[in-house]
C-alpha positions in Angstrom: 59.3 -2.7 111.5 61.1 -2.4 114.9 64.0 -0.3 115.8 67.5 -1.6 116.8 67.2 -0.7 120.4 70.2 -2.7 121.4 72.2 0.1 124.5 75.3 1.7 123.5 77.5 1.8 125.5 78.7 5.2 126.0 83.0 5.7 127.0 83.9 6.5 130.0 85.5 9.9 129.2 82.0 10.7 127.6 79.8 9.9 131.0 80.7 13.5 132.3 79.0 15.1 129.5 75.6 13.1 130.3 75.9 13.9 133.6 76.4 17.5 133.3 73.1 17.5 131.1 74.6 17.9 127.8 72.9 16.4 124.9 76.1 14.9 123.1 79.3 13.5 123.2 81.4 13.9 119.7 83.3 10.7 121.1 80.2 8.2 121.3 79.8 5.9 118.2 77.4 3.4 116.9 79.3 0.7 114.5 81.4 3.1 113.5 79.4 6.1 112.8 79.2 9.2 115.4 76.4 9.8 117.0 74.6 13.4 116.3 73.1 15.3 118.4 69.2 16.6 118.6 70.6 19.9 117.1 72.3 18.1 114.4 69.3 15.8 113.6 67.2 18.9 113.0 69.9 20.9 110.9 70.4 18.2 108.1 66.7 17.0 108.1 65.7 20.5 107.8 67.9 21.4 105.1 68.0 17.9 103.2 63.9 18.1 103.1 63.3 21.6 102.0 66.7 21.3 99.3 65.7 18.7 97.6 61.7 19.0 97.4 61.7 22.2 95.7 62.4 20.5 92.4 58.5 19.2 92.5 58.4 23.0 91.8 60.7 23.1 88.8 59.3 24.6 85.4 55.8 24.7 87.0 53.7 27.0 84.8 51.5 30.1 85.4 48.4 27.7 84.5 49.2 24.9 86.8 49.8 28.0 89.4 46.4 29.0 89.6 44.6 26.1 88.3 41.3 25.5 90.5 40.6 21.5 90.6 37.8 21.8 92.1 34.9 24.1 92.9 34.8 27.1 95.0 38.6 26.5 95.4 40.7 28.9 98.1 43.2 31.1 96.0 45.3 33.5 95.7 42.8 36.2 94.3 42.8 40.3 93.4 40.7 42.2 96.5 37.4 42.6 96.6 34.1 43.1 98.6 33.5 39.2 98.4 37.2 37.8 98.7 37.6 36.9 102.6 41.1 36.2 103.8 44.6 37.1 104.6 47.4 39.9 103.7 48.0 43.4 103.0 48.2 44.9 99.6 46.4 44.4 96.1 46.3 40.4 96.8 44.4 38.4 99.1 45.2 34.3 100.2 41.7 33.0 100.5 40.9 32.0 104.6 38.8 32.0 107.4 38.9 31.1 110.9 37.0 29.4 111.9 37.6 27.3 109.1 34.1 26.3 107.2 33.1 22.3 107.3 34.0 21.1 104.4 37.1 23.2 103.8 37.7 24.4 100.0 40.1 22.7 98.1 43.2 24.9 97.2 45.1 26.1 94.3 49.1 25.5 94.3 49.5 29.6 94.5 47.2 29.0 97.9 49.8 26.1 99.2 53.1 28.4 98.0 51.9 31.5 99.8 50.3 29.8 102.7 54.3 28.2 103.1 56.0 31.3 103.0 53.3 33.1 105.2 53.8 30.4 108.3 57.6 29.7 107.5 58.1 33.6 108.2 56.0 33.7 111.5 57.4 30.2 112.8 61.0 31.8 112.1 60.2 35.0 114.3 58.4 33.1 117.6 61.4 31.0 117.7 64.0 32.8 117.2 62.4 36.3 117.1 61.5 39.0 119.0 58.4 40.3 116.6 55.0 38.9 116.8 53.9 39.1 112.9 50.5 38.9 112.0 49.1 37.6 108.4 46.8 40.4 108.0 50.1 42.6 108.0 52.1 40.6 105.1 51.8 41.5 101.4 50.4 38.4 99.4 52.3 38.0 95.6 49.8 37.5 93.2 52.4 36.2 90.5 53.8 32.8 90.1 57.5 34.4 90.2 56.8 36.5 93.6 55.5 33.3 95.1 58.1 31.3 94.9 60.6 34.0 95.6 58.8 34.5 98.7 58.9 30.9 99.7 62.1 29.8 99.0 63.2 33.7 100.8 61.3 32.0 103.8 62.9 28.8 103.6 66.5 30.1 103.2 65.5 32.8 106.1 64.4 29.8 108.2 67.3 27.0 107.4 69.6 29.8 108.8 68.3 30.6 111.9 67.9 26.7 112.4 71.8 26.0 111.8 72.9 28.4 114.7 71.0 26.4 117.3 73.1 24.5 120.0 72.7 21.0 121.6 71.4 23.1 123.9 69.6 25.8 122.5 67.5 23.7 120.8 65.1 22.7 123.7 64.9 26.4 125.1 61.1 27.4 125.4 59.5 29.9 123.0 56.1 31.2 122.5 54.0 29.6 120.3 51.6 31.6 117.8 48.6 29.6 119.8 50.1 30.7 123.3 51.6 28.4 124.8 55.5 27.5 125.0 56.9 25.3 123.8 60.8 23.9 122.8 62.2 25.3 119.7 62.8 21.6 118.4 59.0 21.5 118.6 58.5 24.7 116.4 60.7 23.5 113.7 59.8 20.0 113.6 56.3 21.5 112.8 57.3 23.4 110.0 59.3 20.4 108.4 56.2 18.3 108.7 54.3 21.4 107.1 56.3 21.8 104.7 55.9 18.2 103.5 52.6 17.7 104.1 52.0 20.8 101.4 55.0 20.3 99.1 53.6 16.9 98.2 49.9 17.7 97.9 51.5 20.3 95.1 53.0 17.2 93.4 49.3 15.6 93.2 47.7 18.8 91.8 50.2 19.1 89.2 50.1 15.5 88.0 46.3 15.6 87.8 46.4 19.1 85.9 48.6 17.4 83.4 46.9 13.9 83.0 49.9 11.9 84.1 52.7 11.3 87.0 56.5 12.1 86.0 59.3 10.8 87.0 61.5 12.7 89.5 65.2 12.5 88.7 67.5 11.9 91.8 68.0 14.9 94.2 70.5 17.4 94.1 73.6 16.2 96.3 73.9 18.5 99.3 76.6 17.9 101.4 75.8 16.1 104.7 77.7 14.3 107.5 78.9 11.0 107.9 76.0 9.5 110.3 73.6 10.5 107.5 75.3 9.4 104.2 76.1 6.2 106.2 79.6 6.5 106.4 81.9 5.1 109.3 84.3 7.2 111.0 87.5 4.7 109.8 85.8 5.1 105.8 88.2 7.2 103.6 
């Protein structure tokens, strides 16, 4: 289906601001609802996304956790002379670069840890000053740890994203594969991440249990007016 793509017209007391190369004007409206910014965009999709996915994670169980759907599934395992992959510590996420052809199937603790691990490096290239490597971060082996970790990541990440500025947003940072590249372009990665896993972890549960559940509505989060619909003259 195609867009609207009708022009606004923008006021003149907001031309200045376009001009000047700012990336918003608080004043410009579409039927009634303000338009956000690229910043803004980001913040609520961001937050909205990784809020209200989490529940696909509620009352999961140490079984479903580790349960391997296929064979010579990637895990979360205990070290040892054949385990090859990732992280410091008594626990090891189960990699290798370069990746083998066909890649493993994973385990949900795989997907959780794998989250948390990236979420946490993303976060410091851009808007860090540390280059972390995975070999240096200590892997959970335990269902609780895991998600403590991830959701620490997430909160970690969903901060640093909310102090960005319209124009903030598009400053260049390093990426972990060397180039640069704008921050809006290292976040909207990690959302996309972040979904792409978060729903394969709703698959793997259904099949470990026979049968698809229903979600109930999410959480309500509170959002602005352009995104709940709302027009600037509602009460």
């Amino acid at each position: 289906m195609f867009q609207d793509c009708r022009i606004v017209r923008v006021p003149p007391v907001c031309r200045s601001a376009f001009v000047s190369g700012r990336s918003r004007c608080d004043l410009a409206t579409v039927g009634g609802v303000s338009l956000p910014s690229a910043a803004d965009v980001l913040k609520v999709q961001l937050r909205y996304g990784w809020l209200t996915a989490r529940r696909v994670l509620d009352d999961i169980t140490t079984d479903e956790y580790h349960w391997e759907p296929a064979p010579s599934c990637w895990s979360v395992r205990r070290r040892g002379p054949s385990v090859r992959g990732w992280g410091s510590g008594e626990f090891v996420c189960e990699d290798a670069w370069p990746p083998p052809e066909p890649l493993p199937t994973t385990t949900i603790a795989w997907r959780v840890v794998h989250l948390a691990a990236w979420t946490d490096i993303y976060r410091q290239f851009a808007f860090g000053d540390t280059r972390p490597d995975l070999n240096d971060l200590e892997v959970p082996g335990d269902l609780s740890a895991g998600l403590a970790w991830l959701y620490r990541s997430q909160d970690d990440f969903i901060d640093a994203v909310d102090g960005l500025t319209d124009e903030s947003v598009f400053d260049p940072r390093p990426a972990h594969w060397g180039e640069s590249v704008p921050v809006v372009s290292l976040v909207t990665t990690m959302l996309t991440e972040h979904v792409h896993h978060i729903a394969e972890i709703g698959v793997l549960r259904d099949l470990r249990r026979g049968y698809a559940v229903s979600q109930p509505p999410p959480p309500a989060l509170s959002v602005p007016s352009w995104w709940s619909g709302r027009r600037s003259t509602d009460a």
